[in-house]
HTML snippet that shows the backbone in 3Dmol.js (N, CA, C, O; Angstrom):
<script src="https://3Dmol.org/build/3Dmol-min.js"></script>
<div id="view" style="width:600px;height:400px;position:relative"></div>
<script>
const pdb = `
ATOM      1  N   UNK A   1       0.809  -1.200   0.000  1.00  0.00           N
ATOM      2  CA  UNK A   1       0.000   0.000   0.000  1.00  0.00           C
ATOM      3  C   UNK A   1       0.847   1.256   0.000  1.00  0.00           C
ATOM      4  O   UNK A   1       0.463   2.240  -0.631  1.00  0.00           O
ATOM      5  N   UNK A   2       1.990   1.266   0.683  1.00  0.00           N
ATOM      6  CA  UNK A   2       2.610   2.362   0.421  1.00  0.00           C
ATOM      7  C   UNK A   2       3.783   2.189  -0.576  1.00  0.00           C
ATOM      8  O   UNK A   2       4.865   2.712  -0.309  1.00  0.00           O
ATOM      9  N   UNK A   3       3.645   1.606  -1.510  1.00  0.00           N
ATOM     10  CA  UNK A   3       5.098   2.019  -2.412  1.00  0.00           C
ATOM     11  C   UNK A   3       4.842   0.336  -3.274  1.00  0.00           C
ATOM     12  O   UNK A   3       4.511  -0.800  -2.935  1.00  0.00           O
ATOM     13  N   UNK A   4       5.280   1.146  -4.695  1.00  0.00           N
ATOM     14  CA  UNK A   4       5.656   0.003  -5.824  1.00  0.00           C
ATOM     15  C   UNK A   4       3.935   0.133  -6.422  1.00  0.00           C
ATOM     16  O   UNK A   4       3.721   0.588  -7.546  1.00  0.00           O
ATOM     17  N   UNK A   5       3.012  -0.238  -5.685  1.00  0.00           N
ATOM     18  CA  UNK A   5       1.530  -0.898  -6.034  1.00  0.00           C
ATOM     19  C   UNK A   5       0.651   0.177  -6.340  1.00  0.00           C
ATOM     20  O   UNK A   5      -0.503  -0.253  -6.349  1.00  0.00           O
ATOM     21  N   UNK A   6       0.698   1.288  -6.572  1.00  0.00           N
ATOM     22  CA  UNK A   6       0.148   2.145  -6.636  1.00  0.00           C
ATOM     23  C   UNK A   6       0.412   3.384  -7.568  1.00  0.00           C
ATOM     24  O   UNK A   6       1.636   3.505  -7.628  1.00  0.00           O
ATOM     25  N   UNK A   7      -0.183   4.329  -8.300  1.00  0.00           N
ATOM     26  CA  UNK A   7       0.257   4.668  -8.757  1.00  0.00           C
ATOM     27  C   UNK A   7      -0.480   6.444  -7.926  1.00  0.00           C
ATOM     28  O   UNK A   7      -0.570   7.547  -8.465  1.00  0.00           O
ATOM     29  N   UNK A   8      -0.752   6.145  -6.928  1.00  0.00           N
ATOM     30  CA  UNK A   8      -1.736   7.001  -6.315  1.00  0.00           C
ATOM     31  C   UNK A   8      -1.396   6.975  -4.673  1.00  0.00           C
ATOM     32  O   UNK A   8      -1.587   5.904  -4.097  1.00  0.00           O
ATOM     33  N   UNK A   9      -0.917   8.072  -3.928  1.00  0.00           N
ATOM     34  CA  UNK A   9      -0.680   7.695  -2.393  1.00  0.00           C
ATOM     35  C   UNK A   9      -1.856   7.364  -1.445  1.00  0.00           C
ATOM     36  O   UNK A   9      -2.990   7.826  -1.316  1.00  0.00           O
ATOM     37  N   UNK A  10      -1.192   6.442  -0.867  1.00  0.00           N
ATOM     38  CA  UNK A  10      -2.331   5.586  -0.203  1.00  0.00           C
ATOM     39  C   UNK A  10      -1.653   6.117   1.031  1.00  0.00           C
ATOM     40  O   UNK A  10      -0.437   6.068   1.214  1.00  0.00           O
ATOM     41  N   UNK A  11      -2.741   6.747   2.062  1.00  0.00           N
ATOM     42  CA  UNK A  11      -2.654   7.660   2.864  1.00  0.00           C
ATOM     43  C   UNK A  11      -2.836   6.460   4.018  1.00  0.00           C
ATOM     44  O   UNK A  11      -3.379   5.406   3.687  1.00  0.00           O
ATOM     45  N   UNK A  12      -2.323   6.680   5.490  1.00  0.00           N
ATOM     46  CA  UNK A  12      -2.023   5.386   6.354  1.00  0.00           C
ATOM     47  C   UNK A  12      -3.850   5.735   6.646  1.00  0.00           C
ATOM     48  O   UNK A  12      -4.319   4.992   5.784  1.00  0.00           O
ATOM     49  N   UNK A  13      -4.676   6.184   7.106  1.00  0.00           N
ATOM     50  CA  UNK A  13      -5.842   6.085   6.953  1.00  0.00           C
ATOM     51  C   UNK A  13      -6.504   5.110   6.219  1.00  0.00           C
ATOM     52  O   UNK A  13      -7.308   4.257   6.596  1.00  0.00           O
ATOM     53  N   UNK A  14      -6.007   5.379   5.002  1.00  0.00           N
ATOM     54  CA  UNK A  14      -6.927   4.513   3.896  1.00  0.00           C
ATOM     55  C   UNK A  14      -6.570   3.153   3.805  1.00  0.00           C
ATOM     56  O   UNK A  14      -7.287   2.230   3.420  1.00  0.00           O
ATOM     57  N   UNK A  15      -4.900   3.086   4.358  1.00  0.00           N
ATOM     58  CA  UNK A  15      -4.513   1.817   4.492  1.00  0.00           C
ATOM     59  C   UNK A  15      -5.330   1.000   5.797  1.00  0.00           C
ATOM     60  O   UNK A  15      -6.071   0.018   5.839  1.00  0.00           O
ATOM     61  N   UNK A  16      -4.962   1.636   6.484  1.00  0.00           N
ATOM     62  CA  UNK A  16      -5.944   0.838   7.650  1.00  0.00           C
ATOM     63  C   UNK A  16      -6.785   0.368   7.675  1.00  0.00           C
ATOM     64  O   UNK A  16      -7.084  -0.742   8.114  1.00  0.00           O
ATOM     65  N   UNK A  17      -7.909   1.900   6.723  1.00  0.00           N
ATOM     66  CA  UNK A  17      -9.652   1.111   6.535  1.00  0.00           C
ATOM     67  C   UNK A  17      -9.443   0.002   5.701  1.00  0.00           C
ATOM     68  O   UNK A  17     -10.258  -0.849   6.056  1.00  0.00           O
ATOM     69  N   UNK A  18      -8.729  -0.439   4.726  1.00  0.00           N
ATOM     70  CA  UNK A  18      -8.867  -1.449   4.048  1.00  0.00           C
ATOM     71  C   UNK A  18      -8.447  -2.512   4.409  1.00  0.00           C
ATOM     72  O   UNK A  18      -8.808  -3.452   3.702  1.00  0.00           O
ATOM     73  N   UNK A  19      -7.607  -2.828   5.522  1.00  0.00           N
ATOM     74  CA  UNK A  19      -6.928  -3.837   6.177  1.00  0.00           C
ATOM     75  C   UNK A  19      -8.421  -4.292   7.170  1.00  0.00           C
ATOM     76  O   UNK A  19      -9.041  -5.338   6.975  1.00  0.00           O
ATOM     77  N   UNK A  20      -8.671  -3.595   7.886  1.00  0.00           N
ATOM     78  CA  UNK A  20     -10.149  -3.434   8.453  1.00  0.00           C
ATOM     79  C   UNK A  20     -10.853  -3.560   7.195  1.00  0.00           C
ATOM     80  O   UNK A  20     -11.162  -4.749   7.274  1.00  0.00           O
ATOM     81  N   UNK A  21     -11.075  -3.372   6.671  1.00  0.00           N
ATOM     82  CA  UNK A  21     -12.415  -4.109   5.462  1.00  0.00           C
ATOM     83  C   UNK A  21     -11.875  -5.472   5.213  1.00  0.00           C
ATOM     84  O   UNK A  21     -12.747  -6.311   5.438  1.00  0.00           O
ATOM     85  N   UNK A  22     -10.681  -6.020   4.806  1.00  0.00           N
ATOM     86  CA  UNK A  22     -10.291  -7.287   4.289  1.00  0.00           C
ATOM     87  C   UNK A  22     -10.564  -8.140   5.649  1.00  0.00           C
ATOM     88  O   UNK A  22     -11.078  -9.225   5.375  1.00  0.00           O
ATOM     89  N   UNK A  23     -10.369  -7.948   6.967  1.00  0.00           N
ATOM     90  CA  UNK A  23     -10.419  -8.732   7.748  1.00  0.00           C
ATOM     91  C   UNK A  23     -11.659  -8.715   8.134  1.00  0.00           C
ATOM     92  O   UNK A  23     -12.011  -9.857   8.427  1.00  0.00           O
ATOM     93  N   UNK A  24     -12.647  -7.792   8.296  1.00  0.00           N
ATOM     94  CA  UNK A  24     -13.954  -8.040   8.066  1.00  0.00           C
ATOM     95  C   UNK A  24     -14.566  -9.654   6.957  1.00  0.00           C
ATOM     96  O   UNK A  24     -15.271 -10.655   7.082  1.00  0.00           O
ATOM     97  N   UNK A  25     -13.598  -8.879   5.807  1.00  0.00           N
ATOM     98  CA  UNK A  25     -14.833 -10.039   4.722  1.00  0.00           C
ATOM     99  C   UNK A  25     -13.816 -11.358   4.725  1.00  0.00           C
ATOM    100  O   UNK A  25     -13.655 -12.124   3.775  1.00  0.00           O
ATOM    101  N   UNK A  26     -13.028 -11.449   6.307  1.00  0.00           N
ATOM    102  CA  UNK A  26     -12.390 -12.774   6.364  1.00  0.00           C
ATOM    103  C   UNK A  26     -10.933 -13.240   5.806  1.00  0.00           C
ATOM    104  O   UNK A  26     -10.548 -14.406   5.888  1.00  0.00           O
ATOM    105  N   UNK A  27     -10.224 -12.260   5.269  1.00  0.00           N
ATOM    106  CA  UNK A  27      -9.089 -12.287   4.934  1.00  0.00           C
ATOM    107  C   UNK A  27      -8.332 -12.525   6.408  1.00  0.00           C
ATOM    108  O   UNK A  27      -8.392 -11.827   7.420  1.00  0.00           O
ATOM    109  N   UNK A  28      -7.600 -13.764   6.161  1.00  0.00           N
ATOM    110  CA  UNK A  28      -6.765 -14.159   7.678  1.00  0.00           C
ATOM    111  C   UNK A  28      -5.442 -14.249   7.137  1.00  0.00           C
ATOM    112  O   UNK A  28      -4.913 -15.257   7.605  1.00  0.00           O
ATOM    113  N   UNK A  29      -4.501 -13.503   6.183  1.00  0.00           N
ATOM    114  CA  UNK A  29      -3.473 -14.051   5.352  1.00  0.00           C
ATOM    115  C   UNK A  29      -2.983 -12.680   5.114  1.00  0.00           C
ATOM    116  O   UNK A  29      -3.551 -12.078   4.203  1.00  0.00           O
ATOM    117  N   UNK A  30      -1.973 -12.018   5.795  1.00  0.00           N
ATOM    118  CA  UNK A  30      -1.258 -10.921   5.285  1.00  0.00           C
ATOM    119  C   UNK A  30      -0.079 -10.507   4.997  1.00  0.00           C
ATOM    120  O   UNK A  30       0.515 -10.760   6.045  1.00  0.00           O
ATOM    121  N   UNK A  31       0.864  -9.930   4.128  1.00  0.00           N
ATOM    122  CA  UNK A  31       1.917 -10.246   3.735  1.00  0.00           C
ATOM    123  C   UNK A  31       2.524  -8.966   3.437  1.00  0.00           C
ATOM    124  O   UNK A  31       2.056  -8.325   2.497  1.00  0.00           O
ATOM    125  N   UNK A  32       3.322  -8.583   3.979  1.00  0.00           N
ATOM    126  CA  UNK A  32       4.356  -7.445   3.936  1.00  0.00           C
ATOM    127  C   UNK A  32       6.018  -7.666   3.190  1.00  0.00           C
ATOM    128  O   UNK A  32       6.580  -8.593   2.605  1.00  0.00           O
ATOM    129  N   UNK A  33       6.336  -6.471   3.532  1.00  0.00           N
ATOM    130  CA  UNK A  33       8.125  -6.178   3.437  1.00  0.00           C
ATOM    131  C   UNK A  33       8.837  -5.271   4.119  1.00  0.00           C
ATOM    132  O   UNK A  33       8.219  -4.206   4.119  1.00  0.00           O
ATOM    133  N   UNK A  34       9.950  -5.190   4.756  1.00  0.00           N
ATOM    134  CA  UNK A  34      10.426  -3.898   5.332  1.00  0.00           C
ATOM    135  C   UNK A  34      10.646  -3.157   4.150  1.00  0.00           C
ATOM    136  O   UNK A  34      10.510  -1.960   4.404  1.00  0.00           O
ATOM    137  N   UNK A  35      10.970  -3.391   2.785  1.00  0.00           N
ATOM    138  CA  UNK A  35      11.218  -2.354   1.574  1.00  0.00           C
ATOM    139  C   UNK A  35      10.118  -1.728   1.485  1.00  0.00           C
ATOM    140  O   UNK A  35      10.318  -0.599   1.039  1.00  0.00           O
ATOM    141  N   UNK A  36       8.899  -1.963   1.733  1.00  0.00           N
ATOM    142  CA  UNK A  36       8.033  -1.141   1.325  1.00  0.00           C
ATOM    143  C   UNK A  36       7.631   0.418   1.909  1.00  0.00           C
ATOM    144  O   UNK A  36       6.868   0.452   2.874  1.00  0.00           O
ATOM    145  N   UNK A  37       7.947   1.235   1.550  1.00  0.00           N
ATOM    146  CA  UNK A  37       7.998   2.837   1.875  1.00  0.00           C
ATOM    147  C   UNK A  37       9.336   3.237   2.007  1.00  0.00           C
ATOM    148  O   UNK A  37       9.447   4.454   1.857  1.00  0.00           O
ATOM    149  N   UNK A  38      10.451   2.623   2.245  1.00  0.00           N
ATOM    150  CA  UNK A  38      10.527   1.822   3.419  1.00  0.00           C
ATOM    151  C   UNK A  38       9.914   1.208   5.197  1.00  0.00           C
ATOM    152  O   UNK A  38       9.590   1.903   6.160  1.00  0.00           O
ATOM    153  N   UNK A  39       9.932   0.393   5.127  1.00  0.00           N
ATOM    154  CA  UNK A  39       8.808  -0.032   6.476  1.00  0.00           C
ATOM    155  C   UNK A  39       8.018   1.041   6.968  1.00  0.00           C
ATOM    156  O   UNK A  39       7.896   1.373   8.147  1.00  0.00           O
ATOM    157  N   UNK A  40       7.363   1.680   5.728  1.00  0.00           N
ATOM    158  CA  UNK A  40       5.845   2.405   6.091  1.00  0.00           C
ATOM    159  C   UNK A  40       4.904   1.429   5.738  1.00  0.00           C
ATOM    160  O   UNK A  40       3.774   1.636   6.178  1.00  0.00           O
ATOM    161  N   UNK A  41       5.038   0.592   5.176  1.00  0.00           N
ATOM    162  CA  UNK A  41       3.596  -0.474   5.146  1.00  0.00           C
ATOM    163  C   UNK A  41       4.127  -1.518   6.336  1.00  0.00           C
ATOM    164  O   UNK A  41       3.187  -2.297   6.491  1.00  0.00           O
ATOM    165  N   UNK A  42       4.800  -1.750   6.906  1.00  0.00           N
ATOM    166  CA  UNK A  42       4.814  -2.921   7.583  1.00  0.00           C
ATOM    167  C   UNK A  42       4.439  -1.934   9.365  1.00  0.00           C
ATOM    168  O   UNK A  42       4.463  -2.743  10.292  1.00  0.00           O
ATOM    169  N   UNK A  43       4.188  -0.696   9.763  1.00  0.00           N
ATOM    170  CA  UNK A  43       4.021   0.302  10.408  1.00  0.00           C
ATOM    171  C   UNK A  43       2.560   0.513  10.139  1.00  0.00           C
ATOM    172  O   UNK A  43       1.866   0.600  11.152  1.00  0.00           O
ATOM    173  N   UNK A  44       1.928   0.616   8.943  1.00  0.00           N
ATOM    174  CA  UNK A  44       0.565   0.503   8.774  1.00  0.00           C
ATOM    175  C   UNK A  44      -0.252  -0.539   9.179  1.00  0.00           C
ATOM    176  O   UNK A  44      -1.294  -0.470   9.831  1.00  0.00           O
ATOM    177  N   UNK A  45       0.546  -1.906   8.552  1.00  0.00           N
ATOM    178  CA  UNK A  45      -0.287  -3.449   9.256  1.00  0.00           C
ATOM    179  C   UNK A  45       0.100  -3.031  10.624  1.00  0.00           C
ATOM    180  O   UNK A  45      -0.965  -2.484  10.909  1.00  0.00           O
ATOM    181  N   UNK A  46       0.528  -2.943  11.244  1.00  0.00           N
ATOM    182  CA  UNK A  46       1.095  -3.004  12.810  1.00  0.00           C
ATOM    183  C   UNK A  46      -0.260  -1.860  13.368  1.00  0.00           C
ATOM    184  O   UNK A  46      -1.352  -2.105  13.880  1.00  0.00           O
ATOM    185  N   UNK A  47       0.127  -1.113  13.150  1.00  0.00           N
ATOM    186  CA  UNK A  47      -1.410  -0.351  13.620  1.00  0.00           C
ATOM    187  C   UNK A  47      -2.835  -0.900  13.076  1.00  0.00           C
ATOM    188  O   UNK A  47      -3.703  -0.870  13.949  1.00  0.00           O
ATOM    189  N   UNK A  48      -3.190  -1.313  12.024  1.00  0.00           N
ATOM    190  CA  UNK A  48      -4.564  -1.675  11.891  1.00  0.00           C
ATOM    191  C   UNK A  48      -4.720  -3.149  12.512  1.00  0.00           C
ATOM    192  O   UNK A  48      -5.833  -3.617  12.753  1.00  0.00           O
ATOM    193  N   UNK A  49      -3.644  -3.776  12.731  1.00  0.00           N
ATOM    194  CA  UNK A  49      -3.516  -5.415  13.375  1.00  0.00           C
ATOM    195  C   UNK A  49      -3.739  -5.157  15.043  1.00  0.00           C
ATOM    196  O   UNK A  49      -4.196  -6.069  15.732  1.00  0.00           O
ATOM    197  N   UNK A  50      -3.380  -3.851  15.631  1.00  0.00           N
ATOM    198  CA  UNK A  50      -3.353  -3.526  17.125  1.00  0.00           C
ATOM    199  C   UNK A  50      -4.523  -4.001  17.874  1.00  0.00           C
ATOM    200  O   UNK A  50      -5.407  -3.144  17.874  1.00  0.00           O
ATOM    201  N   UNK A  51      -4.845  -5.098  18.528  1.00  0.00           N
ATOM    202  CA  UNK A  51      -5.466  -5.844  19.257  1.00  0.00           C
ATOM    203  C   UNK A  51      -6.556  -6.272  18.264  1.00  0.00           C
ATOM    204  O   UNK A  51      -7.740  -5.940  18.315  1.00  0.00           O
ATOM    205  N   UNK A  52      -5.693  -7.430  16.929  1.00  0.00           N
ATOM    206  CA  UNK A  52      -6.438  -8.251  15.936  1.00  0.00           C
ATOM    207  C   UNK A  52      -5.428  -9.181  15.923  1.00  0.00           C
ATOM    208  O   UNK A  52      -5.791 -10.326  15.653  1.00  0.00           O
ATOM    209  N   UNK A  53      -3.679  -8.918  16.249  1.00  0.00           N
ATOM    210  CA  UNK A  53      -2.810  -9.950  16.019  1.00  0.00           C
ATOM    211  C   UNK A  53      -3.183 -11.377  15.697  1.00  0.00           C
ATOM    212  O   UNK A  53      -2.780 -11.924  14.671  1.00  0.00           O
ATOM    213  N   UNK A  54      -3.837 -11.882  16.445  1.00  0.00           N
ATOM    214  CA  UNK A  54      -4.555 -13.094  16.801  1.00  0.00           C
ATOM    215  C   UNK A  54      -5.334 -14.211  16.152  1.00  0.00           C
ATOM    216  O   UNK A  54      -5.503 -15.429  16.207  1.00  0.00           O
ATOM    217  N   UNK A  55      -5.813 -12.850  15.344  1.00  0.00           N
ATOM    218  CA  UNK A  55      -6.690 -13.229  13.889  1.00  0.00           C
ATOM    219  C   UNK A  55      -6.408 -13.056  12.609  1.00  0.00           C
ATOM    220  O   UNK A  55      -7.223 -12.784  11.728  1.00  0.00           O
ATOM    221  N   UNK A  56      -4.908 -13.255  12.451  1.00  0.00           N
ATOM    222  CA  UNK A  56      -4.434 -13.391  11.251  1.00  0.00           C
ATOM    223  C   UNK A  56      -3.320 -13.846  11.159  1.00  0.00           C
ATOM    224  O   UNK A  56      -2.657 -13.583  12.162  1.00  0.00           O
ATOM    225  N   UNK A  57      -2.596 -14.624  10.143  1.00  0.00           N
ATOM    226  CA  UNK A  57      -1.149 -15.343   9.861  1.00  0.00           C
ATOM    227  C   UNK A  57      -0.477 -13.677   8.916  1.00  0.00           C
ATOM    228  O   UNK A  57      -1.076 -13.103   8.006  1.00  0.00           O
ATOM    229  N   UNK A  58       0.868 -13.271   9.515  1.00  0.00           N
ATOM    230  CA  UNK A  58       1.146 -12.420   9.564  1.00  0.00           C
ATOM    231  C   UNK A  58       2.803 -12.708   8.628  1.00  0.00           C
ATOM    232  O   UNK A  58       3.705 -13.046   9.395  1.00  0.00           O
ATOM    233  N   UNK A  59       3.137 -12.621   7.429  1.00  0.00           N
ATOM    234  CA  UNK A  59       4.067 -12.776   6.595  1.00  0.00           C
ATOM    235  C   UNK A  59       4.572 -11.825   6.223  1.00  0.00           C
ATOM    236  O   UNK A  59       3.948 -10.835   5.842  1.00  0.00           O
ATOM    237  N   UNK A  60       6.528 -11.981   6.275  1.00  0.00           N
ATOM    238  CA  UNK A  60       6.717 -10.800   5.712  1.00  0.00           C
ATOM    239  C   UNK A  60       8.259 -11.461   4.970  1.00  0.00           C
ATOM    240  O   UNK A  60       8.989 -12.365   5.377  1.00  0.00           O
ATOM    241  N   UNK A  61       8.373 -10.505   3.626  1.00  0.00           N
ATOM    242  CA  UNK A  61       9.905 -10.879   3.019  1.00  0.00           C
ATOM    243  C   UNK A  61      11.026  -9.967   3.827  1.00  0.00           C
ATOM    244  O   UNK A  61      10.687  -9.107   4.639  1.00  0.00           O
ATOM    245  N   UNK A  62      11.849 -10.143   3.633  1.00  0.00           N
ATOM    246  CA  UNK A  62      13.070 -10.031   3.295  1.00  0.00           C
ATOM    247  C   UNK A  62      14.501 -10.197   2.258  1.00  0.00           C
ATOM    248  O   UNK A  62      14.473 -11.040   1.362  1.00  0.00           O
ATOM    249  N   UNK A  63      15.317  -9.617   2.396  1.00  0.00           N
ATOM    250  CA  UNK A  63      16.235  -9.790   1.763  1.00  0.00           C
ATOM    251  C   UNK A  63      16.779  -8.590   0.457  1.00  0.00           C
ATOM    252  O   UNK A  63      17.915  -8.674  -0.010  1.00  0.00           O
ATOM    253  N   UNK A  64      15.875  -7.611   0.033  1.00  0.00           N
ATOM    254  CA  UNK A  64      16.036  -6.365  -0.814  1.00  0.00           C
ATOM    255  C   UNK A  64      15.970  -5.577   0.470  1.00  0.00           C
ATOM    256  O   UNK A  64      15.248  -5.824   1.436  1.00  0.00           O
ATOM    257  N   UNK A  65      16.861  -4.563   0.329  1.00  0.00           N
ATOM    258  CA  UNK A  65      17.187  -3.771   1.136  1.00  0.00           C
ATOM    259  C   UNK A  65      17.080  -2.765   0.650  1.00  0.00           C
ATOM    260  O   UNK A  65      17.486  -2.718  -0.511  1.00  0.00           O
ATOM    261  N   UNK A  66      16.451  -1.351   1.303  1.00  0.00           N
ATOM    262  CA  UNK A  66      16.544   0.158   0.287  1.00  0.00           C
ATOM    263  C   UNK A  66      16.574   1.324   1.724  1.00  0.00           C
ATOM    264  O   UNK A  66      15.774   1.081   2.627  1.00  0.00           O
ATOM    265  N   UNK A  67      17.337   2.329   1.846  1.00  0.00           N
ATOM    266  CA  UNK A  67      17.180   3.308   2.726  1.00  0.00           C
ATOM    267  C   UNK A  67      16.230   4.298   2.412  1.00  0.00           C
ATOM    268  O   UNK A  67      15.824   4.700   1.322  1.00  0.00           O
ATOM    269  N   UNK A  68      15.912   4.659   3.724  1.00  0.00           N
ATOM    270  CA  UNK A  68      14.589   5.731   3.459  1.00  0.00           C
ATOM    271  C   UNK A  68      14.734   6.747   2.515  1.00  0.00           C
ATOM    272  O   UNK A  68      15.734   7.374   2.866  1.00  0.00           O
ATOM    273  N   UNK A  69      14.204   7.313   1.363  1.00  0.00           N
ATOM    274  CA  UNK A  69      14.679   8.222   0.835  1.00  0.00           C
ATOM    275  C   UNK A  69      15.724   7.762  -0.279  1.00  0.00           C
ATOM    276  O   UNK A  69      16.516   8.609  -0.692  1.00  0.00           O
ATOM    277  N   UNK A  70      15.755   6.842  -0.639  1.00  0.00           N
ATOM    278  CA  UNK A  70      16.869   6.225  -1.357  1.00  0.00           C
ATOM    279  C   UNK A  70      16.239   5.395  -2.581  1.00  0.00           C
ATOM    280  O   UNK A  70      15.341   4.734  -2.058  1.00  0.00           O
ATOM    281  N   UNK A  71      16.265   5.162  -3.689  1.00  0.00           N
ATOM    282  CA  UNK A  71      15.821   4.489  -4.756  1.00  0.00           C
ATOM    283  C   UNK A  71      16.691   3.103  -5.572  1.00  0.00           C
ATOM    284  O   UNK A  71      16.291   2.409  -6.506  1.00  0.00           O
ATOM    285  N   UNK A  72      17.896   3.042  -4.876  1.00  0.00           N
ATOM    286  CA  UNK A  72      18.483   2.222  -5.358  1.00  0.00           C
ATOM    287  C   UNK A  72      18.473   0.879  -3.936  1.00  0.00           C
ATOM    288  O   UNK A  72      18.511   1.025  -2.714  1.00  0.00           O
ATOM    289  N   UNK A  73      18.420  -0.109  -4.619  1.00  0.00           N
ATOM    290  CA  UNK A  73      18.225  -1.382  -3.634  1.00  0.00           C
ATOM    291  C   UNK A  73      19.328  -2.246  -3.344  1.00  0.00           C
ATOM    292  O   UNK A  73      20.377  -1.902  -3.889  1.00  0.00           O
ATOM    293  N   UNK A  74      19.373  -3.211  -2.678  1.00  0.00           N
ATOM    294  CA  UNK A  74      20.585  -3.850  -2.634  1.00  0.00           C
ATOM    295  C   UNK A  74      19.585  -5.129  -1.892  1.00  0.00           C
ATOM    296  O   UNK A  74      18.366  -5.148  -1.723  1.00  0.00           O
ATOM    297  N   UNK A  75      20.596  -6.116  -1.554  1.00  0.00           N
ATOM    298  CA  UNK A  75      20.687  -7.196  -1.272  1.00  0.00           C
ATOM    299  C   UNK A  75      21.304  -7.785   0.402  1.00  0.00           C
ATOM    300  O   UNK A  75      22.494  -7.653   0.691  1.00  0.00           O
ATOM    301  N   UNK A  76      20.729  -8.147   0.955  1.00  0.00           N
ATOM    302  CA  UNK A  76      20.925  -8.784   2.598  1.00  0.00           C
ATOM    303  C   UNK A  76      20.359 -10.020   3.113  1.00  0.00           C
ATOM    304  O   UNK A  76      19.293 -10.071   3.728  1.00  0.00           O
ATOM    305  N   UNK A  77      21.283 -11.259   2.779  1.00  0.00           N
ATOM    306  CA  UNK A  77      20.587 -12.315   3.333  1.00  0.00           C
ATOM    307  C   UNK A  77      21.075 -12.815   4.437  1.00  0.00           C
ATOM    308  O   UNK A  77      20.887 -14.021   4.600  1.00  0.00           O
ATOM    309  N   UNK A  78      22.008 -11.884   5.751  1.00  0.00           N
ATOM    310  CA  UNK A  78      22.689 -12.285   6.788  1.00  0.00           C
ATOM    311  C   UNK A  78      21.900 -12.964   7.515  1.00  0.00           C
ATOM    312  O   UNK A  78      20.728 -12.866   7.152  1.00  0.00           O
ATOM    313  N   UNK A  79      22.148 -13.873   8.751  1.00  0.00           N
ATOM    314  CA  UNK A  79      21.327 -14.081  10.307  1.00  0.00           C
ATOM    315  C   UNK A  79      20.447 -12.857  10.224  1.00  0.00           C
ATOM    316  O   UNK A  79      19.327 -12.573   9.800  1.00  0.00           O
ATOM    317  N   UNK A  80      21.576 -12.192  10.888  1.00  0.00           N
ATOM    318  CA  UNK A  80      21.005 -11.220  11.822  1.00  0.00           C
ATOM    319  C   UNK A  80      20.371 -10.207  11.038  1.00  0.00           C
ATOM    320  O   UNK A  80      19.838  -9.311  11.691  1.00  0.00           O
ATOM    321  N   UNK A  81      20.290 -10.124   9.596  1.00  0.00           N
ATOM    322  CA  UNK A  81      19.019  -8.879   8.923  1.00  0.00           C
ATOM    323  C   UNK A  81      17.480  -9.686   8.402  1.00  0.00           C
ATOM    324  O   UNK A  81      16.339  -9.295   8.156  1.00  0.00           O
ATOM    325  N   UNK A  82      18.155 -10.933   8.403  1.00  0.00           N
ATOM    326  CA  UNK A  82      16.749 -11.824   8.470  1.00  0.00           C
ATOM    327  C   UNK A  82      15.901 -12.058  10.099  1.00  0.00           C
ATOM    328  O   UNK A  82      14.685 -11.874  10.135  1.00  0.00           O
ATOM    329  N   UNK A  83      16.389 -12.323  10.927  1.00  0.00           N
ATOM    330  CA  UNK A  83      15.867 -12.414  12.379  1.00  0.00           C
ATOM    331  C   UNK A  83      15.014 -11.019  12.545  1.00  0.00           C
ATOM    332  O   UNK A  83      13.828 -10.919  12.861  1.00  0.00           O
ATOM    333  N   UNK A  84      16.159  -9.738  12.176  1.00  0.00           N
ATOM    334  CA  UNK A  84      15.319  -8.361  12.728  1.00  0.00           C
ATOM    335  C   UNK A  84      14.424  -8.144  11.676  1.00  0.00           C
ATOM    336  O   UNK A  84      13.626  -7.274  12.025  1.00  0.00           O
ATOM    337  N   UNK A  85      14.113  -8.702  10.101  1.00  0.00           N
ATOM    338  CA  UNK A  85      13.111  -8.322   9.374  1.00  0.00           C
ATOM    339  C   UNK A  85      11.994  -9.168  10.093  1.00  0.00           C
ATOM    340  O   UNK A  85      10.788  -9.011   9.904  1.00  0.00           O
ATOM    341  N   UNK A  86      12.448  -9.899  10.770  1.00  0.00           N
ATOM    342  CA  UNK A  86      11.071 -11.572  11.555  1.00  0.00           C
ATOM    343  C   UNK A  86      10.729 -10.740  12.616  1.00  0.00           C
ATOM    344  O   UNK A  86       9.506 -10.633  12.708  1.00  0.00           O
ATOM    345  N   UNK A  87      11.359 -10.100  13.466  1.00  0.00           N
ATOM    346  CA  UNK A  87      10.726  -9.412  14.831  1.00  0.00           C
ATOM    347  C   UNK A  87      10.662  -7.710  14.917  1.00  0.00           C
ATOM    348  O   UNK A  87      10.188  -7.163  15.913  1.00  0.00           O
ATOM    349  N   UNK A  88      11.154  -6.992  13.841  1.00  0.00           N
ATOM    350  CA  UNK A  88      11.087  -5.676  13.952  1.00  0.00           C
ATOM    351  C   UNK A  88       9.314  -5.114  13.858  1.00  0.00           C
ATOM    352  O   UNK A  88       8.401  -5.872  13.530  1.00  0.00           O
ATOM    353  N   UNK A  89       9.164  -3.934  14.154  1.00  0.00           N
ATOM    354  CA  UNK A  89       7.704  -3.305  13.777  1.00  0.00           C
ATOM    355  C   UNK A  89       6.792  -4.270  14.523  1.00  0.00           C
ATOM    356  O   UNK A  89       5.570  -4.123  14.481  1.00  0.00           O
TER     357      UNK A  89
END
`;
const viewer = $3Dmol.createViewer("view");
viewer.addModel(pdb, "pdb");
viewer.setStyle({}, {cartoon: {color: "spectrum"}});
viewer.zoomTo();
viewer.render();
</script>
């Protein structure tokens, strides 16, 4: 929702209501990235998930790496940048 998929900004509002609409009509399956905004969409699920955790299988990639503000990407498949993409946000 925030970056790549859009060609239109999806405001964290609008992200939310729709995370809240999908889990309404039963969507239990959600899937992120820290690249995305950078980790402004994985900051959006985290707030619309805030006392729903429970009720959904919660997926996220790793391994493309991009700094905030930055357009060029790179690559990280260490331990330790895979563990903190599993428990960060």
């Amino acid at each position: 929702m925030s970056d790549f998929y859009s060609s239109s900004a999806v405001t964290e509002a609008q992200g939310i209501a729709l995370i809240h609409r999908a889990l309404a009509l039963g969507v239990t399956f959600l899937d992120t990235a820290d690249v995305y905004g950078p980790h402004t969409n994985e900051s959006t699920v985290g707030k619309a998930l805030k006392g729903r955790r429970d009720s959904v299988v919660l997926a996220t990639k790793f391994g493309i790496v991009r700094e905030p503000g930055a357009a060029t990407r790179g690559a990280n498949g260490h331990p330790d940048y895979v563990r903190s993409s599993c428990e960060d946000r």
